[in-house]
N, CA, C and O atoms as a GROMACS GRO file, in nm:
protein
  564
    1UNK      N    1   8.718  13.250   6.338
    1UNK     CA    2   8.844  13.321   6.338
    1UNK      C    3   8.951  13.235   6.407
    1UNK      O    4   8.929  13.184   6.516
    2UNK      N    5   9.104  13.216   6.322
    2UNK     CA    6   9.162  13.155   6.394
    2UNK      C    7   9.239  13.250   6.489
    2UNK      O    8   9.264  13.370   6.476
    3UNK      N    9   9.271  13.154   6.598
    3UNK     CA   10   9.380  13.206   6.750
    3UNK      C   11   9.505  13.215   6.666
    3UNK      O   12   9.569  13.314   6.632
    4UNK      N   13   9.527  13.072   6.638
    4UNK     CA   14   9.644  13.004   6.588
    4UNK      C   15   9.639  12.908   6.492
    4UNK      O   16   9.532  12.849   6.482
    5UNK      N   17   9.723  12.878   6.420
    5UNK     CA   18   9.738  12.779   6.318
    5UNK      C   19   9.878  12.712   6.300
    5UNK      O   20   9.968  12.785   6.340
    6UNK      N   21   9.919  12.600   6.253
    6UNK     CA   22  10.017  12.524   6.193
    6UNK      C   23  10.081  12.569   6.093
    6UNK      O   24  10.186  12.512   6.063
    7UNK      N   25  10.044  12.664   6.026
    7UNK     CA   26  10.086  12.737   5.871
    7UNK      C   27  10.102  12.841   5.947
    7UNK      O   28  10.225  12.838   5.952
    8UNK      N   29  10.079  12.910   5.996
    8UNK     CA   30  10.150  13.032   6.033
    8UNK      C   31  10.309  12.998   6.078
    8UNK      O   32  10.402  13.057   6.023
    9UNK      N   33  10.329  12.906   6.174
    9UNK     CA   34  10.457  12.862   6.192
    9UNK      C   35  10.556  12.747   6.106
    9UNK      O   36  10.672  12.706   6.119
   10UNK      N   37  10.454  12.724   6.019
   10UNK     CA   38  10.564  12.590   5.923
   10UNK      C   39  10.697  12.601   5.865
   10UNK      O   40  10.796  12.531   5.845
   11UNK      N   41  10.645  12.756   5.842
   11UNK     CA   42  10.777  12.791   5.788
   11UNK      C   43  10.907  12.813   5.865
   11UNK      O   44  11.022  12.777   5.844
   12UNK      N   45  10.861  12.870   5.942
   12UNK     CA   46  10.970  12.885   6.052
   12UNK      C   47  11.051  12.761   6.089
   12UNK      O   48  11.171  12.747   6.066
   13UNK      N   49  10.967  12.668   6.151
   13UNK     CA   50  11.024  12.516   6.192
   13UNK      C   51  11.055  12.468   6.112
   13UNK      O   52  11.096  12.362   6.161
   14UNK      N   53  11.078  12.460   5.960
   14UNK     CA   54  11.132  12.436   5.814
   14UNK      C   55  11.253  12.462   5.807
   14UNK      O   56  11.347  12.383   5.807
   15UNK      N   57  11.255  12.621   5.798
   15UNK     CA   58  11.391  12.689   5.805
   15UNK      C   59  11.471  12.702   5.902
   15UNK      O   60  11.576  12.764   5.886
   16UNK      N   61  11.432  12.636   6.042
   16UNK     CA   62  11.558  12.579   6.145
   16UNK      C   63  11.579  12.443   6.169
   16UNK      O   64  11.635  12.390   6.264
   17UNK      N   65  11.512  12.380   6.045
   17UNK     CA   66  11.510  12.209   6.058
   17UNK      C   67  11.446  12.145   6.108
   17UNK      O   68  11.501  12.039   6.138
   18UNK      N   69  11.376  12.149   6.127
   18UNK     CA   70  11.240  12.073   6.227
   18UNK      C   71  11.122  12.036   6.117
   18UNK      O   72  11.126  12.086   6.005
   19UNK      N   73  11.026  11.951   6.151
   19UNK     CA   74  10.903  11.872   6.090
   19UNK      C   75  10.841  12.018   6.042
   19UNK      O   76  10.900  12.121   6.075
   20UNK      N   77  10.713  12.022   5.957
   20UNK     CA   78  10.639  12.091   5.943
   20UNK      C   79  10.523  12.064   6.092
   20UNK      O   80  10.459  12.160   6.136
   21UNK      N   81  10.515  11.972   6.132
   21UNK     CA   82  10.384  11.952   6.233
   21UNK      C   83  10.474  11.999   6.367
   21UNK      O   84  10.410  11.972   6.469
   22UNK      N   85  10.589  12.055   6.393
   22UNK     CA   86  10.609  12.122   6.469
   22UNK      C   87  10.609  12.259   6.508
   22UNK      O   88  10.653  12.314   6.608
   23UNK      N   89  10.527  12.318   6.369
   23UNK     CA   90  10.465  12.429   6.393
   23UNK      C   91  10.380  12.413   6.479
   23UNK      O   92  10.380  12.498   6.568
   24UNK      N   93  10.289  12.315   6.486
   24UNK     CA   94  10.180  12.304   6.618
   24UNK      C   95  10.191  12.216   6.753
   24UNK      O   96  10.100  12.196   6.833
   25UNK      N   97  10.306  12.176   6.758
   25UNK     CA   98  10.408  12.169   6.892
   25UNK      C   99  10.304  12.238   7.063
   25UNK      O  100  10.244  12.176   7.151
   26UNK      N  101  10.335  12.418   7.036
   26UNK     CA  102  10.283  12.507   7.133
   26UNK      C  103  10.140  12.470   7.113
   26UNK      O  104  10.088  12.383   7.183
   27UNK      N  105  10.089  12.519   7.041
   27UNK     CA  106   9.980  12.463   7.041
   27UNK      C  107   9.860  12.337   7.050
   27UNK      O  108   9.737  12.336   7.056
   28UNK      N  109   9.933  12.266   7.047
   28UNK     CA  110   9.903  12.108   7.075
   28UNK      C  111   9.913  12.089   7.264
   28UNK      O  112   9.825  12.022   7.319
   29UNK      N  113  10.003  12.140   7.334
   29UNK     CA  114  10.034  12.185   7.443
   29UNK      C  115   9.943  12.207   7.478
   29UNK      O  116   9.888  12.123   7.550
   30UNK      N  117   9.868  12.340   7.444
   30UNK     CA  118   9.815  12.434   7.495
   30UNK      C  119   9.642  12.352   7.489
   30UNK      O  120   9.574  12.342   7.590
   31UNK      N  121   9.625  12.332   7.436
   31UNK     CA  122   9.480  12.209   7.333
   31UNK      C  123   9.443  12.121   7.414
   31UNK      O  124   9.329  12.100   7.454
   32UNK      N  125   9.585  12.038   7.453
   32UNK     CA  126   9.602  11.946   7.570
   32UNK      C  127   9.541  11.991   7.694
   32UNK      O  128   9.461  11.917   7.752
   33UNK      N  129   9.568  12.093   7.734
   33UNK     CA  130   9.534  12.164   7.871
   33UNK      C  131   9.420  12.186   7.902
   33UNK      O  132   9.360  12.169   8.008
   34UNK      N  133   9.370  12.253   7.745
   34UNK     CA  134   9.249  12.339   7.782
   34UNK      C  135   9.115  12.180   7.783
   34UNK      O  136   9.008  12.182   7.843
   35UNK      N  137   9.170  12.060   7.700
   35UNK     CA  138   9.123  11.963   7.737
   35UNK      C  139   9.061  11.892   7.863
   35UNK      O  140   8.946  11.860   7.894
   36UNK      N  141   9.236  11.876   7.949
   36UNK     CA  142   9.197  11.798   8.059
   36UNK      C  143   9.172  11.943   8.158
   36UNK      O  144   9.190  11.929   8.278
   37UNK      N  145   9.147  12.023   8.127
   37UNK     CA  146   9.075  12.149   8.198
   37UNK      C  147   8.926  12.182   8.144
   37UNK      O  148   8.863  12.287   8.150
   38UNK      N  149   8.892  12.062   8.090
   38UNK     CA  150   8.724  12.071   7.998
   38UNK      C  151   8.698  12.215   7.973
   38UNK      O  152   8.587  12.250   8.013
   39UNK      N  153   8.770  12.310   7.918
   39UNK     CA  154   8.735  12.385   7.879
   39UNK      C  155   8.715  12.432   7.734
   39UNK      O  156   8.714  12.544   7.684
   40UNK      N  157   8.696  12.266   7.665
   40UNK     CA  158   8.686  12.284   7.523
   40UNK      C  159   8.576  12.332   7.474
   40UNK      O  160   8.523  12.365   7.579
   41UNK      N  161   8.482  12.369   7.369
   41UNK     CA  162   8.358  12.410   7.309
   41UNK      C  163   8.265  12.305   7.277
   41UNK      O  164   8.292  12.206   7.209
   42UNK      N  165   8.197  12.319   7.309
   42UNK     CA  166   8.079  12.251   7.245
   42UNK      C  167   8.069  12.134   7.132
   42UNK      O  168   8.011  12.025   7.131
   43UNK      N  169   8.151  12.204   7.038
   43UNK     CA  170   8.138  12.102   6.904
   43UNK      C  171   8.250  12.075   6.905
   43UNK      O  172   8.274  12.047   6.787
   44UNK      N  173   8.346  12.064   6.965
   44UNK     CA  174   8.411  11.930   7.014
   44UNK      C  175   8.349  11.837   7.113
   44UNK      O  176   8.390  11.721   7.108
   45UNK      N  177   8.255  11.866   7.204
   45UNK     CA  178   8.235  11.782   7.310
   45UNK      C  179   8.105  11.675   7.245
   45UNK      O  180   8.091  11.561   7.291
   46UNK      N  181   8.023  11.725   7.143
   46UNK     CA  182   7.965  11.680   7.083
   46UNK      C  183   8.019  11.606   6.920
   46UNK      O  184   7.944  11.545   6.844
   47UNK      N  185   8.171  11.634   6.895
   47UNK     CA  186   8.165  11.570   6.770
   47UNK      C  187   8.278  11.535   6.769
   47UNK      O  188   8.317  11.503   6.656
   48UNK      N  189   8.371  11.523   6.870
   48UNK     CA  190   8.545  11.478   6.890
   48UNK      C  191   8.533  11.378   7.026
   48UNK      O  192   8.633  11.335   7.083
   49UNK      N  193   8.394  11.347   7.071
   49UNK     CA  194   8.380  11.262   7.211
   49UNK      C  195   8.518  11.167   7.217
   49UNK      O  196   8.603  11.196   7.301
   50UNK      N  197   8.542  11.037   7.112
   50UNK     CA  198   8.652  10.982   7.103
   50UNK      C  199   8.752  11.046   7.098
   50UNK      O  200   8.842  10.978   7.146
   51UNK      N  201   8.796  11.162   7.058
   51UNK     CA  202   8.900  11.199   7.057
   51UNK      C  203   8.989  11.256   7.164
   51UNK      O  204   9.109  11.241   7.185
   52UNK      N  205   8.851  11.356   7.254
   52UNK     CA  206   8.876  11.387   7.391
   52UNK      C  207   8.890  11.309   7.470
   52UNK      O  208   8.964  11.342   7.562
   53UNK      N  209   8.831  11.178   7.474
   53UNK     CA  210   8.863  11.053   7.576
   53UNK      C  211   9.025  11.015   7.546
   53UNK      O  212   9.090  10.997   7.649
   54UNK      N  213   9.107  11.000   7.406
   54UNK     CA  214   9.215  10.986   7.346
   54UNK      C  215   9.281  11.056   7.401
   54UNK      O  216   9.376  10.999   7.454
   55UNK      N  217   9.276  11.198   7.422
   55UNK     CA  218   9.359  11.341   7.484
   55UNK      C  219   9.386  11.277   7.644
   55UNK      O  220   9.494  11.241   7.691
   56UNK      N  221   9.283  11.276   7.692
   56UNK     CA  222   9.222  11.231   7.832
   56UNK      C  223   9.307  11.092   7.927
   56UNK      O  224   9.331  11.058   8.043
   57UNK      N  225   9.331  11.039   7.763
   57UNK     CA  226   9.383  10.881   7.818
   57UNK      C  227   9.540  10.914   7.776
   57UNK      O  228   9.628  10.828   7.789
   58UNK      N  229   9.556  10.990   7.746
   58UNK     CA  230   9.750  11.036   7.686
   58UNK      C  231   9.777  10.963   7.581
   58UNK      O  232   9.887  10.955   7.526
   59UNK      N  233   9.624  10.878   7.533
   59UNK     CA  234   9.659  10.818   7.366
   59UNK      C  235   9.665  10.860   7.229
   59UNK      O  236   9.683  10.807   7.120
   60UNK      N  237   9.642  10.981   7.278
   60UNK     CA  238   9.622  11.072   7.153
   60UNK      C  239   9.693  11.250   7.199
   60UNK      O  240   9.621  11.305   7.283
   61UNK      N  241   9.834  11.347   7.150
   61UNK     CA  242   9.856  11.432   7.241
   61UNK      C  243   9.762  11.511   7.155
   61UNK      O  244   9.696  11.477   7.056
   62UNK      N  245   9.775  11.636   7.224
   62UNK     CA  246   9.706  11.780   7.148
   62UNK      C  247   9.753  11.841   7.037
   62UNK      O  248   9.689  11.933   6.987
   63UNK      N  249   9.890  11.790   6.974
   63UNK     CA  250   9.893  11.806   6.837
   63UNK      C  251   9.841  11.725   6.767
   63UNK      O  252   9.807  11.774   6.659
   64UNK      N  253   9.814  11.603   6.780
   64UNK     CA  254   9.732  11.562   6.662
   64UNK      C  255   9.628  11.561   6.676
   64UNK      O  256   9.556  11.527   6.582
   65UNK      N  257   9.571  11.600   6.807
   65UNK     CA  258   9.435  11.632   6.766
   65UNK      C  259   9.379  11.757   6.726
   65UNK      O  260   9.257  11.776   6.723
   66UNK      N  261   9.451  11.831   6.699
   66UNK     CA  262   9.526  11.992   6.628
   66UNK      C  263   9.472  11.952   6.504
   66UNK      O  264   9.370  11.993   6.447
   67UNK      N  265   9.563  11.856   6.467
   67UNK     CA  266   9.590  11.799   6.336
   67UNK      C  267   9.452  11.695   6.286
   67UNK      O  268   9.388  11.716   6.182
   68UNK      N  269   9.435  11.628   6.344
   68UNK     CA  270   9.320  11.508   6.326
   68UNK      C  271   9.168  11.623   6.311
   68UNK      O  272   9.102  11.648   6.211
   69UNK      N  273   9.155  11.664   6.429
   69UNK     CA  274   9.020  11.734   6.419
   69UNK      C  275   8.989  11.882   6.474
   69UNK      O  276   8.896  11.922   6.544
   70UNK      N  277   9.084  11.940   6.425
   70UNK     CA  278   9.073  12.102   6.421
   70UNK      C  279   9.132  12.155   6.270
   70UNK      O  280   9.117  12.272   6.236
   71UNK      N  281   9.192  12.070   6.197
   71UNK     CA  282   9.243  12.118   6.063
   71UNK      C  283   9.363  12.207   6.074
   71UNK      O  284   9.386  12.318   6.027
   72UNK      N  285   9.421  12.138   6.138
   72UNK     CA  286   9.583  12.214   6.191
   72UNK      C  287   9.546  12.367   6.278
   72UNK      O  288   9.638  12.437   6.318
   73UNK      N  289   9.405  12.404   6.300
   73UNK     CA  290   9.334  12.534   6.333
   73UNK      C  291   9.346  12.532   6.469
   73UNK      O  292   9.299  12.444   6.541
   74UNK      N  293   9.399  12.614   6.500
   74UNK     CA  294   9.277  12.651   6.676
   74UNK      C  295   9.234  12.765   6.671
   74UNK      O  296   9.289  12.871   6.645
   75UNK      N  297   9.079  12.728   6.711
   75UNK     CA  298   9.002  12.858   6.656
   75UNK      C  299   8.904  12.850   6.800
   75UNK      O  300   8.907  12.768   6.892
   76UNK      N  301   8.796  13.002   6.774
   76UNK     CA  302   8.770  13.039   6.920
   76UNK      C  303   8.653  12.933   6.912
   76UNK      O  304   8.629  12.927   7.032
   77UNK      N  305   8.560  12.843   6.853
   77UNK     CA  306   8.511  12.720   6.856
   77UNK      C  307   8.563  12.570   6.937
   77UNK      O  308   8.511  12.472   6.990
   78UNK      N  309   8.667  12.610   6.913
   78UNK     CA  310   8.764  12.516   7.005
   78UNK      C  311   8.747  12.495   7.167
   78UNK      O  312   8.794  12.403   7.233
   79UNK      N  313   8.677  12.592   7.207
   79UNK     CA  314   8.667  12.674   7.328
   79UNK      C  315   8.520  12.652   7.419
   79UNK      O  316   8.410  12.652   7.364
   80UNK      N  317   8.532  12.640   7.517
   80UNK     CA  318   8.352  12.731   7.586
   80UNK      C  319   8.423  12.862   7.593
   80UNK      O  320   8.525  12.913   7.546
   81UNK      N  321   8.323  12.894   7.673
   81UNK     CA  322   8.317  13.096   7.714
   81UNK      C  323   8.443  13.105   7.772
   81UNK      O  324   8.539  13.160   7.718
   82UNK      N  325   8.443  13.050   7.888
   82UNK     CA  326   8.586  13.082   7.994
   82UNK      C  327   8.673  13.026   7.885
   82UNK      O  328   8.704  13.122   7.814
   83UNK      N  329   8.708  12.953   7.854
   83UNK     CA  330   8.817  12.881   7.804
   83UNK      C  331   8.903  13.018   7.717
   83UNK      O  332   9.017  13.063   7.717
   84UNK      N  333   8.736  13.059   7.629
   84UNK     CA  334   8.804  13.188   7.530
   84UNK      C  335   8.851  13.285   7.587
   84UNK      O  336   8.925  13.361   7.525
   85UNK      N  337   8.818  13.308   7.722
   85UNK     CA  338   8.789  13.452   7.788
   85UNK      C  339   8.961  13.411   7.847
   85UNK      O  340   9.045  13.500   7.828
   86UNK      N  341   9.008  13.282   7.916
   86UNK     CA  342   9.112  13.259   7.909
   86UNK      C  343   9.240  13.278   7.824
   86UNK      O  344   9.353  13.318   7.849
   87UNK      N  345   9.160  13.222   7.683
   87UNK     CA  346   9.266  13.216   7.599
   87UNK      C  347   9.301  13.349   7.555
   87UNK      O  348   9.423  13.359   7.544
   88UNK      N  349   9.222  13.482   7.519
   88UNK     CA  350   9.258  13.565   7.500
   88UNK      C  351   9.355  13.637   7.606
   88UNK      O  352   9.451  13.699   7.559
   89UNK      N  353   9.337  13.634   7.746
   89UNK     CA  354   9.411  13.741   7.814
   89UNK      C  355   9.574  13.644   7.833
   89UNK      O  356   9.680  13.697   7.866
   90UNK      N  357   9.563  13.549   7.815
   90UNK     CA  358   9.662  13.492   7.826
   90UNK      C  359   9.771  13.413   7.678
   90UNK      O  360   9.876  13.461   7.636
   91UNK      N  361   9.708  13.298   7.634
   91UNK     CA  362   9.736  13.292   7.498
   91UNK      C  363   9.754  13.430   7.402
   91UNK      O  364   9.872  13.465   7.403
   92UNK      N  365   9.670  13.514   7.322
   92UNK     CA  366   9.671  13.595   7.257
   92UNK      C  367   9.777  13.656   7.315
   92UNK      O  368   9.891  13.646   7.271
   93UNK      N  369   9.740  13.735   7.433
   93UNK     CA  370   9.881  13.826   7.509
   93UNK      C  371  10.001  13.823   7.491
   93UNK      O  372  10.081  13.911   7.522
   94UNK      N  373  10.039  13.646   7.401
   94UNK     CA  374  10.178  13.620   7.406
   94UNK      C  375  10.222  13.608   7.520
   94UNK      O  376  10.337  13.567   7.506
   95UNK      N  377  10.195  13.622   7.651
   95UNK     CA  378  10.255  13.557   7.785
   95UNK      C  379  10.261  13.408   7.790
   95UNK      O  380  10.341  13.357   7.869
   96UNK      N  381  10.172  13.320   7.701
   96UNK     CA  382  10.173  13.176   7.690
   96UNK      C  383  10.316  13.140   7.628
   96UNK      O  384  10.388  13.050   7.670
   97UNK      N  385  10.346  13.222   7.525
   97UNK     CA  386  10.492  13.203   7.433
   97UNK      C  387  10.590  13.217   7.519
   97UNK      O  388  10.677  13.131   7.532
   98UNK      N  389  10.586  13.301   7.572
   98UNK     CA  390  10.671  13.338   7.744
   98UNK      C  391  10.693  13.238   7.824
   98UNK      O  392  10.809  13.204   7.846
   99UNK      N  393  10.618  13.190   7.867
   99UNK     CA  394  10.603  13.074   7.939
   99UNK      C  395  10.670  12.965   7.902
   99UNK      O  396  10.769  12.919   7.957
  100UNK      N  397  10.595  12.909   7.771
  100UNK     CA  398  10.647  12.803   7.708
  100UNK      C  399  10.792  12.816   7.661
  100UNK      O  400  10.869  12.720   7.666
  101UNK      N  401  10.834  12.961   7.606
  101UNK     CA  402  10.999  12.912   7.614
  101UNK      C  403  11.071  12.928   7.743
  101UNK      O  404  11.185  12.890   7.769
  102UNK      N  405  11.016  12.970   7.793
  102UNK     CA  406  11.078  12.991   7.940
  102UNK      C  407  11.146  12.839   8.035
  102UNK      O  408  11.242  12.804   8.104
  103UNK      N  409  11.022  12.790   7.979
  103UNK     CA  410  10.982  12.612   8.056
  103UNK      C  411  11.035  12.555   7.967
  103UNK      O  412  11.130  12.482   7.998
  104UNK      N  413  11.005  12.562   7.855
  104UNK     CA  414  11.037  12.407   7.780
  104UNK      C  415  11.172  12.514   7.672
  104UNK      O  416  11.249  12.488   7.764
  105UNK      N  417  11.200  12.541   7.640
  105UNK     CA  418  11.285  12.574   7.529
  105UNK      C  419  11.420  12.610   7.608
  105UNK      O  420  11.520  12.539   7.594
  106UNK      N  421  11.417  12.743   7.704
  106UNK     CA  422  11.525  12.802   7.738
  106UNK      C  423  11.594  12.658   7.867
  106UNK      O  424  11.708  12.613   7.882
  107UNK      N  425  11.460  12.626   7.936
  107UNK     CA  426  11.515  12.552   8.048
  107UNK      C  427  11.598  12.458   8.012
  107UNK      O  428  11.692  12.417   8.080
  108UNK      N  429  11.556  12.408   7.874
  108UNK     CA  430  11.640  12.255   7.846
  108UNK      C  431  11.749  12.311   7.780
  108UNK      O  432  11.837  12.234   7.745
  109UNK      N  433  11.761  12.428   7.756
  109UNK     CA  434  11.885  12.450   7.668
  109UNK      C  435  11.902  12.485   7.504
  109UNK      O  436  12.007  12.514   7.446
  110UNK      N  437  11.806  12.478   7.462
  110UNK     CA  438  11.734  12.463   7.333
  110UNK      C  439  11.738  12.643   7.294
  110UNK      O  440  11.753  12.733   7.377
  111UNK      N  441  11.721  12.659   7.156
  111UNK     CA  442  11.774  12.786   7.090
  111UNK      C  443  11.648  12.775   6.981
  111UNK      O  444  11.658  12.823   6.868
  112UNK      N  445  11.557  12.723   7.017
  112UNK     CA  446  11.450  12.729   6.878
  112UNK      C  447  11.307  12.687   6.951
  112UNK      O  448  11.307  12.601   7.039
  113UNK      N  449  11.195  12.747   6.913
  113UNK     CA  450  11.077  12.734   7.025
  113UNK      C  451  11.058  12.619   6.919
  113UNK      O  452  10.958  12.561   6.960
  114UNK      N  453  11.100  12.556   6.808
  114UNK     CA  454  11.030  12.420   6.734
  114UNK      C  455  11.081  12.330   6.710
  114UNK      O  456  11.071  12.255   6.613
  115UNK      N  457  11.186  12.327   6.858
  115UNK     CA  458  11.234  12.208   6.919
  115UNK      C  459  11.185  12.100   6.961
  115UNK      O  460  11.192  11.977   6.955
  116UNK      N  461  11.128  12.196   7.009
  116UNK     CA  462  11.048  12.124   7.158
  116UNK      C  463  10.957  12.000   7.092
  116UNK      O  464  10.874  12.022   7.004
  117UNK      N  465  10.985  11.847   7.154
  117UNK     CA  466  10.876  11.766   7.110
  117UNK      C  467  10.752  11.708   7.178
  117UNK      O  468  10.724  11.672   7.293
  118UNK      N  469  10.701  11.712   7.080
  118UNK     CA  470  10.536  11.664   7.102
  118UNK      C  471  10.534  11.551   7.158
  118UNK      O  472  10.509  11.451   7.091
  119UNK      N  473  10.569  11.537   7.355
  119UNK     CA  474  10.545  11.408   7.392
  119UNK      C  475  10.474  11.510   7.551
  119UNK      O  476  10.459  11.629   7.577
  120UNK      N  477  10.452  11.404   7.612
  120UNK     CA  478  10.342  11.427   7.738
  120UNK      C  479  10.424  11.454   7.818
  120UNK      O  480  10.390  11.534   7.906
  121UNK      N  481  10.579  11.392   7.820
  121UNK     CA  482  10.630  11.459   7.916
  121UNK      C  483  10.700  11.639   7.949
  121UNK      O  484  10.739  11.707   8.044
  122UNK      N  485  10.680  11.653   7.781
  122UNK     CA  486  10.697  11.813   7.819
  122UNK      C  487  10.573  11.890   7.858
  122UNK      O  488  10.588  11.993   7.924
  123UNK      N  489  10.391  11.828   7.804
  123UNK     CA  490  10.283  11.837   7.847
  123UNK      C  491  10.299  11.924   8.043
  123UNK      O  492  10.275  12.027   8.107
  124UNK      N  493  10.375  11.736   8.058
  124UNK     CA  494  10.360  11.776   8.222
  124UNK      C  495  10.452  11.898   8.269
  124UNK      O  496  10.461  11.935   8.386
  125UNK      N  497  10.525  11.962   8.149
  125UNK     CA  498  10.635  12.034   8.274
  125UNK      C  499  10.564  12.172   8.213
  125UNK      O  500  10.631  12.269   8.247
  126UNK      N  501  10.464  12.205   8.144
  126UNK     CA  502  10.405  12.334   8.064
  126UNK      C  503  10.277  12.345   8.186
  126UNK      O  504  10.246  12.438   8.261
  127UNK      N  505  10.227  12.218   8.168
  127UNK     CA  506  10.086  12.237   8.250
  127UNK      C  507  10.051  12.301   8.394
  127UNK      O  508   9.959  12.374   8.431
  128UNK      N  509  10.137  12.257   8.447
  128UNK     CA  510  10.125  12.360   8.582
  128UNK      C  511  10.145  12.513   8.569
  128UNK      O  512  10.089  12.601   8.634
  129UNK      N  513  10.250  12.527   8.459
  129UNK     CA  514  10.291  12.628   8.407
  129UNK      C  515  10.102  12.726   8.424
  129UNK      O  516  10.061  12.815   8.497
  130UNK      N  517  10.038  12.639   8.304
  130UNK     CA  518   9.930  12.704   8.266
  130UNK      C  519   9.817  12.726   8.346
  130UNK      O  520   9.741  12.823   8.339
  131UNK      N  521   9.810  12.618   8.431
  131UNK     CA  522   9.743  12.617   8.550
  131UNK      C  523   9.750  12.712   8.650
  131UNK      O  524   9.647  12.726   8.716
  132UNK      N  525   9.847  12.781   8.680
  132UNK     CA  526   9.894  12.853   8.765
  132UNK      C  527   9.835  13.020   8.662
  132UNK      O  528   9.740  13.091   8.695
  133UNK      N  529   9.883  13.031   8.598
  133UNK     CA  530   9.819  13.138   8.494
  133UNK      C  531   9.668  13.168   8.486
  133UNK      O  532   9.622  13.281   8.467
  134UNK      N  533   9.580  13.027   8.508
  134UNK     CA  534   9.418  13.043   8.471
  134UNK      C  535   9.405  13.034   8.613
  134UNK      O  536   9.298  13.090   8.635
  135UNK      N  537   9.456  12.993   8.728
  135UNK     CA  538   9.433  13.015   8.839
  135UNK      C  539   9.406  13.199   8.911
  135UNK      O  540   9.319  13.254   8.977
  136UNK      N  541   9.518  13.232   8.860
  136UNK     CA  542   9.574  13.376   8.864
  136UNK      C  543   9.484  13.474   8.782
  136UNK      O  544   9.470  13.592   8.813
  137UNK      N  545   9.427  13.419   8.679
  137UNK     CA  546   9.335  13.475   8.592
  137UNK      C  547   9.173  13.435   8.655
  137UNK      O  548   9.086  13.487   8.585
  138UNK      N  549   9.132  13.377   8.739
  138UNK     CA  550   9.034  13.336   8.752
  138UNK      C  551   9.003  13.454   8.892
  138UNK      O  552   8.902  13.523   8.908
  139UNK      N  553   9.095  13.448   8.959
  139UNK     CA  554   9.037  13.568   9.072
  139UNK      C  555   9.085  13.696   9.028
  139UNK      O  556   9.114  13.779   9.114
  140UNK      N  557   9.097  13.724   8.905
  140UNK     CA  558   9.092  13.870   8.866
  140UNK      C  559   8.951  13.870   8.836
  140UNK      O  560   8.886  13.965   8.880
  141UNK      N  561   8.900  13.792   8.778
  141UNK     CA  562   8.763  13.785   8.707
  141UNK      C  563   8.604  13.797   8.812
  141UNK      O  564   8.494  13.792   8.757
   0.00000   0.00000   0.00000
């Protein structure tokens, strides 16, 4: 089952001018995180090894590896247990969308969440963001 996908948003980032692969922008973000937070699944850790070292080394961001080896998908496979148990109360919730325009869209000034580009330095200004969220989520649990 997918969380999220690239086609759900293409259109959108189409019709305010933006790439089609900036539908997975947020999500590439978010991919990134749950990365260098090893909270990916299994069959990535066993069948994306290079790719996660790529994420890991900032040579590769979390949209293309969205793109490269999830099939534009993020799905609950993507994941271990916590990661999902994460992603739902937070991701799903739409408080992640919150966040992310909060930080990266509204802060810079920007009027479109598929603005925002796919480089590490907006990575760094989301991630604490998210960190602070699974922190907060971890002693509810």
């Amino acid at each position: 089952m997918a969380i999220d996908r690239i086609d759900w948003h293409a259109e959108s980032a189409e019709q305010a001018g933006f790439p089609y692969e900036n539908g997975g922008t947020h999500i590439g973000i978010y991919l990134a995180w749950i990365i260098n937070n090893h909270l990916e699944g299994e069959f990535h850790q066993e069948e994306s090894e290079d790719e996660i070292a790529q994420v890991l080394a900032r040579k590769m961001t979390g949209r293309d590896f969205l793109i490269q080896m999830c099939d534009e998908k993020f799905c609950e496979e993507d994941l271990n247990e916590e990661g999902f148990a994460f992603t739902q109360a937070y991701y799903e919730s739409n408080e992640y969308f919150k966040d992310y325009d909060a930080t990266l869209v509204h802060a810079k000034g920007l009027e479109n969440t598929y603005a925002i580009d796919d480089t590490w330095e907006n990575y760094d200004l989301m991630a604490p963001v998210i960190s602070e969220k699974y922190q907060q989520w971890r002693v509810k649990q």
